[in-house]
C-alpha positions in Angstrom: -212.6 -132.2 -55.3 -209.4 -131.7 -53.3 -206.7 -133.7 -54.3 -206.0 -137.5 -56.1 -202.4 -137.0 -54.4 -201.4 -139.8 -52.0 -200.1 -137.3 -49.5 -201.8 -134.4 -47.4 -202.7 -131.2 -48.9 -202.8 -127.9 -46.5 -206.4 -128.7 -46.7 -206.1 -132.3 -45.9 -204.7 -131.4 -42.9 -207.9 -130.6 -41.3 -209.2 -134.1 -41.9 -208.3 -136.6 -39.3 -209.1 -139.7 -38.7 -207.4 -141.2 -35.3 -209.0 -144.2 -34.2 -205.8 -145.4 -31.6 -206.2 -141.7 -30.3 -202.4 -141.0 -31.0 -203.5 -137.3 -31.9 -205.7 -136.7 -28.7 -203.3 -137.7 -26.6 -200.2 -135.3 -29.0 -202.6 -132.6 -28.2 -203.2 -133.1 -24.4 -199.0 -133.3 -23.9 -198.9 -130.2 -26.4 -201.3 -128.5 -23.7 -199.4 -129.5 -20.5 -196.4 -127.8 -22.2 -198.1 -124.7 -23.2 -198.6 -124.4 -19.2 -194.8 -123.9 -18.8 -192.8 -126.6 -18.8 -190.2 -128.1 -21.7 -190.7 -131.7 -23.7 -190.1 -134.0 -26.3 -191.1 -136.5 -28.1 -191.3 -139.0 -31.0 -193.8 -140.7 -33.5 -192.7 -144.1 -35.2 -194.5 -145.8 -38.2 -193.4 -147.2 -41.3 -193.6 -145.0 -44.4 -197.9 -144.2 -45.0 -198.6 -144.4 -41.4 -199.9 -140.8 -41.3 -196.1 -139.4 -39.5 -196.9 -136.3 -41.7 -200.1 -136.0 -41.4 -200.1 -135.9 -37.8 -197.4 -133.2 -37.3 -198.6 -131.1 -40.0 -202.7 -131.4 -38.2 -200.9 -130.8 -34.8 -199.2 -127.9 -35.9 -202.4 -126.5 -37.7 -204.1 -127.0 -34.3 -201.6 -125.4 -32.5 -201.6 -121.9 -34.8 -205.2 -122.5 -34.1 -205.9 -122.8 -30.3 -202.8 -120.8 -29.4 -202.6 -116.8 -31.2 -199.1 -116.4 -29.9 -197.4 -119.6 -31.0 -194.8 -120.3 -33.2 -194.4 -123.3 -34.7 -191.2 -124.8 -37.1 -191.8 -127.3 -39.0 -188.5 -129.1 -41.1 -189.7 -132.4 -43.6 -186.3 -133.6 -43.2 -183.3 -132.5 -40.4 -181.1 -132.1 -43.5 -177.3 -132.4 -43.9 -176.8 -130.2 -40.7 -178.0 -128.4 -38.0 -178.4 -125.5 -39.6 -181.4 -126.3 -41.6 -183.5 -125.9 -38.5 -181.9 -123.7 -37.3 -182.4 -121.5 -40.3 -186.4 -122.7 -40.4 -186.8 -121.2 -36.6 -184.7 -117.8 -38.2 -187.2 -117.8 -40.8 -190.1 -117.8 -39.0 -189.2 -115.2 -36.3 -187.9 -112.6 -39.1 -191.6 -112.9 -40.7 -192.9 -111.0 -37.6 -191.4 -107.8 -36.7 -193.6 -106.6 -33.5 -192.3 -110.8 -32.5 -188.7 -109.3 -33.2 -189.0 -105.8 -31.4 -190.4 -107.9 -27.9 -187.7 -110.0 -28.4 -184.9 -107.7 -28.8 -185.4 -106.7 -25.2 -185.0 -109.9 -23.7 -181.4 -110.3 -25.5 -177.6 -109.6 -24.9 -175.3 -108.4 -28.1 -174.7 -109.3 -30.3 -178.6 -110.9 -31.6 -180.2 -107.8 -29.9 -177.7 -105.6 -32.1 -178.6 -107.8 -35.2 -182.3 -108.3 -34.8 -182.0 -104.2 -34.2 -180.5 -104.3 -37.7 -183.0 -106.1 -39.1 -185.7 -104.1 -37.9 -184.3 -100.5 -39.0 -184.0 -102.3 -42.1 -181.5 -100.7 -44.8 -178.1 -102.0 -46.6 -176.9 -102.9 -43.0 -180.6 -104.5 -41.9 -180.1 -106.5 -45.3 -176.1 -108.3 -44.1 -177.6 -108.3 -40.8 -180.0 -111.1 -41.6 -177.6 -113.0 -43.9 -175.4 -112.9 -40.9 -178.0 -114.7 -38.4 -178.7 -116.9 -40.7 -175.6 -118.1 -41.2 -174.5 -116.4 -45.2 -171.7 -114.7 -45.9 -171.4 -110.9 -44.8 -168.7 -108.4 -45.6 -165.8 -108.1 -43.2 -166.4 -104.5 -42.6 -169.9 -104.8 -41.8 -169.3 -107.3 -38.8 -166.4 -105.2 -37.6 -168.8 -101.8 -37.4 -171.6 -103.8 -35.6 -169.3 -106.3 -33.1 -170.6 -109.4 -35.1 -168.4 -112.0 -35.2 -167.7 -114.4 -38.1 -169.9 -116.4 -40.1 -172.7 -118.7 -37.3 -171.9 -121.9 -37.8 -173.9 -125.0 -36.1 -172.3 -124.5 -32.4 -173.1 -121.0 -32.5 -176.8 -121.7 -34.1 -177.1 -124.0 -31.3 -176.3 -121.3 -28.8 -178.4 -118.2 -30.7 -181.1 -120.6 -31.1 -181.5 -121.7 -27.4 -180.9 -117.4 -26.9 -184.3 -116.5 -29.2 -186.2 -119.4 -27.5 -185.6 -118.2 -23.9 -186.3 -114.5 -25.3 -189.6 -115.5 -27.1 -190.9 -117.3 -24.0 -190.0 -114.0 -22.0 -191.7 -111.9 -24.2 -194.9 -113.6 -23.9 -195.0 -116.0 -26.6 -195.7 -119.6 -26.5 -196.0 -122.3 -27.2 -193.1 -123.1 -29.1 -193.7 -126.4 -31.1 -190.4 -127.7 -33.0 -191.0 -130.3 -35.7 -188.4 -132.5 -37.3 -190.3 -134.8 -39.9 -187.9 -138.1 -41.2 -185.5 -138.2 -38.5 -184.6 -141.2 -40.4 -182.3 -139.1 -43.0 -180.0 -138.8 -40.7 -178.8 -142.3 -41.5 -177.3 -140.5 -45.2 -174.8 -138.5 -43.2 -171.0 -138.9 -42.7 -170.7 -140.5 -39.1 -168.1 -137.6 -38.0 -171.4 -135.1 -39.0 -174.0 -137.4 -38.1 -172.8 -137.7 -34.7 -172.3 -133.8 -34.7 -175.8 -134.0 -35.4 -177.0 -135.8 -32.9 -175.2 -134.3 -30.1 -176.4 -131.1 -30.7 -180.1 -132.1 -30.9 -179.2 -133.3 -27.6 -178.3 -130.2 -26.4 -181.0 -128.3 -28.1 -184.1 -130.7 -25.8 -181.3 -130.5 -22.7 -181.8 -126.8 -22.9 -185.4 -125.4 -24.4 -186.6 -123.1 -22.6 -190.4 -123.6 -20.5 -193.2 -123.8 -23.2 -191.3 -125.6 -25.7 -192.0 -128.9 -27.6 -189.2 -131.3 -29.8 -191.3 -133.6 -31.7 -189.3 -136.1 -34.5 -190.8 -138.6 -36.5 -189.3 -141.3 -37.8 -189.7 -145.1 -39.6 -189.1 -147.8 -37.8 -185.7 -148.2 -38.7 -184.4 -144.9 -38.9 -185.3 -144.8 -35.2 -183.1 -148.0 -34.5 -180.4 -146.1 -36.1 -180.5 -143.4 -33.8 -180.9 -145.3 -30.6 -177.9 -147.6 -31.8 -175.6 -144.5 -32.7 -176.6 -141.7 -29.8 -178.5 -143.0 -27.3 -178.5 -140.0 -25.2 -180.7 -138.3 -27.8 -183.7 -141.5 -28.1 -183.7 -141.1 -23.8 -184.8 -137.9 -24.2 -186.8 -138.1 -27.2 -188.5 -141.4 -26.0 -189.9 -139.6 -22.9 -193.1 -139.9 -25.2 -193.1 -142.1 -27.7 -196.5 -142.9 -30.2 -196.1 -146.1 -32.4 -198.2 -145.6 -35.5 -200.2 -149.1 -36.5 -202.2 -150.0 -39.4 -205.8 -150.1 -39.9 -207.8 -153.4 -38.9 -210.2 -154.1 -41.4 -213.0 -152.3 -39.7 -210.9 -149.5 -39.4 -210.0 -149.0 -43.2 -213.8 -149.5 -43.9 -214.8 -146.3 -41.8 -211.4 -144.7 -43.0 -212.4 -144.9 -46.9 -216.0 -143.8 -46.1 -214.8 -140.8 -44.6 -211.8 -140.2 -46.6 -214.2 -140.5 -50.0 -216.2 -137.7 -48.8 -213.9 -135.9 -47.3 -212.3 -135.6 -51.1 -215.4 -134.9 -52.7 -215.1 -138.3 -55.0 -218.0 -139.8 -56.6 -217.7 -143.2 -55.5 -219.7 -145.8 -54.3 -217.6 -148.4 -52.4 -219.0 -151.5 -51.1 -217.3 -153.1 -48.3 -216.1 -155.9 -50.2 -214.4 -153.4 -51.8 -213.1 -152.3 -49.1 -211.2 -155.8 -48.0 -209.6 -156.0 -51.2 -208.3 -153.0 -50.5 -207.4 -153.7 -47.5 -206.1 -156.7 -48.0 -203.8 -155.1 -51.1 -202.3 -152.4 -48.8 -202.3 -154.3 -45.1 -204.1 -151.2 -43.9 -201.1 -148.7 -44.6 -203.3 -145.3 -44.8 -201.4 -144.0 -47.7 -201.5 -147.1 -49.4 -204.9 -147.2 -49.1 -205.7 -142.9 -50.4 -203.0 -144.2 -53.1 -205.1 -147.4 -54.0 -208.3 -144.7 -53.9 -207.1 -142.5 -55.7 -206.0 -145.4 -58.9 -209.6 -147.0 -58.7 -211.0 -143.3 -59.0 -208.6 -142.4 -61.9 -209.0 -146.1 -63.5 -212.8 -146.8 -62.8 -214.5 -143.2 -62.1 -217.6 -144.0 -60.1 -217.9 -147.4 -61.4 -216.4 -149.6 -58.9 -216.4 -153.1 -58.1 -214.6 -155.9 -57.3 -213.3 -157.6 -60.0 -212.2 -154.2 -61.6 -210.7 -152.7 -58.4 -208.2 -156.4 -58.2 -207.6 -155.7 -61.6 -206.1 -152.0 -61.0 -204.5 -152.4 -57.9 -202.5 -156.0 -59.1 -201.0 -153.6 -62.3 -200.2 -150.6 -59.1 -200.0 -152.0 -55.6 
């Protein structure tokens, strides 16, 4: 058995079930880009639509098809943009043969600090607080030519740098995911729009081989069209709206999802329509609603006693 969660494990993300095709057709632009050229994109549902589940299967896919991608993957864009920034950072300084190619492609002062970082040491150490935007001694960035502290313009700038130098070296493709784009609605206006702007600026400038994908609810994606509509033009270049299951499709959903998970049930489809009918064919509702029925009733299931669970839970 894998998992009662509700939400996908790192296993989970290998099962897929995609009956409107939405992930096909994700792949199929993901390989135009790894041909050459820049994109972006978005994926709108309502929360349990599978937003997460599809990013986190496409980027699985992705490490999978393609040996020398790199793929960032943020569950929220956080308060600024430096928490994706510092999620790209991250995943570069994990590889250092990916850091020595791309020192070559770059200018001072990232080629000095990623040089740094690679000869390791006290200096190596500030050197990679200082890219990713910490505090470093004063004396430190004097000796190297670093300048003060990165803050979000600058991330902007180093991180549209390391893109372009990645591409150069070889790599690709890069695949940028921003998961619940709608969180951006909890920031200040002054920072949200700061935000905004930048993410602009960050899909008006990716280098060939690169892929922006957001996800957002419904909502949260009204928000941003209403408040920068520069940014939902370029991210609605492709667009896939999420839907819920019909009834047919929640019937083949649960078989498969029941094996999948290794559960010892035996669900009739009559069960099946009062499930469906309890969660309106919201997929997450419906591995909630199967994982309370297994908890509640084991392998014992049937009507009366799955109405009975999911009226005390749904």
């Amino acid at each position: 058995m894998r998992t009662l969660l509700p939400i996908p494990s790192d296993e989970d993300t290998k099962f897929l079930y995609d009956p409107h095709g939405n992930v096909t057709e994700l792949l199929r632009y993901v390989e135009t880009v790894a041909k050459g050229p820049s994109g972006a994109g978005v994926i709108i549902g309502n929360y349990g639509f599978g937003k997460t589940h599809i990013m986190l299967h496409v980027a699985s896919q992705v490490k999978a098809n393609f040996r020398d991608s790199l793929v960032t993957y943020v569950n929220t864009p956080g308060s600024s943009f430096m928490n994706l920034y510092r999620a790209f950072i991250n995943l570069m300084l994990r590889d250092s043969e990916l850091l020595s190619k791309v020192a070559t492609h770059l200018e001072d002062p990232l080629r000095g600090a990623l040089t740094l970082i690679l000869s390791g040491g006290e200096d190596g150490g500030y050197a990679r607080q200082w890219l990713m935007g910490e505090p470093t001694p004063q004396n430190f960035r004097l000796k190297h030519g670093l300048g003060s502290r990165v803050n979000d313009e600058l991330a902007l700038r180093f991180m549209m740098n390391l893109g372009d130098a990645v591409v150069k070296a070889g790599y690709g493709p890069i695949l940028i995911l921003i998961d619940e784009l709608e969180d951006v609605v909890t920031i200040g206006q002054v920072k949200k729009l700061q935000y905004l702007s930048l993410l602009r600026n960050l899909i008006d400038n990716l280098p060939g081989k690169t892929l922006l994908l957001a996800a957002s609810t419904p909502a949260g994606w009204d928000e941003v069209v209403n408040t920068y509509p520069a940014l939902a033009r370029r991210l609605s270049s492709f667009v896939i709206y999420l839907k819920p299951f019909t009834y047919e499709e929640s019937l083949e959903f649960v078989g498969k999802l029941v094996k999948w998970r290794g559960l010892d049930m035996d669900i009739s489809e009559n069960v099946v329509k009062v499930i469906h009918d309890y969660t309106e064919g919201n997929p997450g509702e419906i591995v909630r609603a199967i994982s309370l029925i297994y908890t509640s009733l084991g392998g014992k299931v049937n009507v009366d006693g799955v109405k009975e669970v999911l009226s005390r839970h749904v």
